[in-house]
C-alpha positions in Angstrom: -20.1 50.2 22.9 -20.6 48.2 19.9 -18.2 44.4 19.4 -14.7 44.8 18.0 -15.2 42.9 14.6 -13.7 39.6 13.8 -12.2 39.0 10.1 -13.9 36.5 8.6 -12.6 33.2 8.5 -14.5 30.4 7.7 -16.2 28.2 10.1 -14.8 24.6 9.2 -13.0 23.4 12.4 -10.2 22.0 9.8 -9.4 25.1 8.2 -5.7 24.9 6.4 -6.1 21.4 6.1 -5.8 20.1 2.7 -9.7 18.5 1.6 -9.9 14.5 1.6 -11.3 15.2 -1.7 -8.5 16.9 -3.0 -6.2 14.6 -1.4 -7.7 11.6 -3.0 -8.0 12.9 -6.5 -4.0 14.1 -6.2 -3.2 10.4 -5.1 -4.8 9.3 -8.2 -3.1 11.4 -10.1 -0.1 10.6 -9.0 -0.8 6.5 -9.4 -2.1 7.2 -13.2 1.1 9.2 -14.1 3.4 7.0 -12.4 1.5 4.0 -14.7 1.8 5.6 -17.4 5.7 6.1 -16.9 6.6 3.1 -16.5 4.0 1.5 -18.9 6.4 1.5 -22.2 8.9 -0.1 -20.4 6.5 -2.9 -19.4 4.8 -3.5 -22.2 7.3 -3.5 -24.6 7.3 -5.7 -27.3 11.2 -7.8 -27.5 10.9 -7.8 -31.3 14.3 -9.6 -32.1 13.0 -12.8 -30.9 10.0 -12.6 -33.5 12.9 -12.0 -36.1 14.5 -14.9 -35.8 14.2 -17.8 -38.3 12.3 -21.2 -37.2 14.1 -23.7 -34.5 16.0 -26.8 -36.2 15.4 -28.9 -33.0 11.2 -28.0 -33.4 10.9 -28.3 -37.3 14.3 -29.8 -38.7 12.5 -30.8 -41.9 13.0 -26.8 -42.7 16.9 -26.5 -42.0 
């Protein structure tokens, strides 16, 4: 009487499990994107304080 046959399933004891691999490279992801969102508002140059003219109490020679 020949075996009943099994379906195939792959041998890996953690099978379903996400790979660490995977996991890691989706947590970096996630890091570099979240960076890069909140980057501009970091880095952002206050340009109305470079507009201004020069300080009377630092050079009052020029006022």
């Amino acid at each position: 009487m020949p075996s009943p046959k099994t379906p195939d399933v792959p041998s890996t004891p953690d099978f379903g499990k996400p790979d660490v691999n995977r996991r890691r490279a989706l947590v970096k992801l996630g890091l570099a994107v979240g960076a890069a969102y909140i980057a501009p508002t970091v880095l952002s140059i206050d340009r109305s304080a470079r507009a201004m003219g020069p300080s009377c109490a630092v050079n009052p020679t020029k006022c």
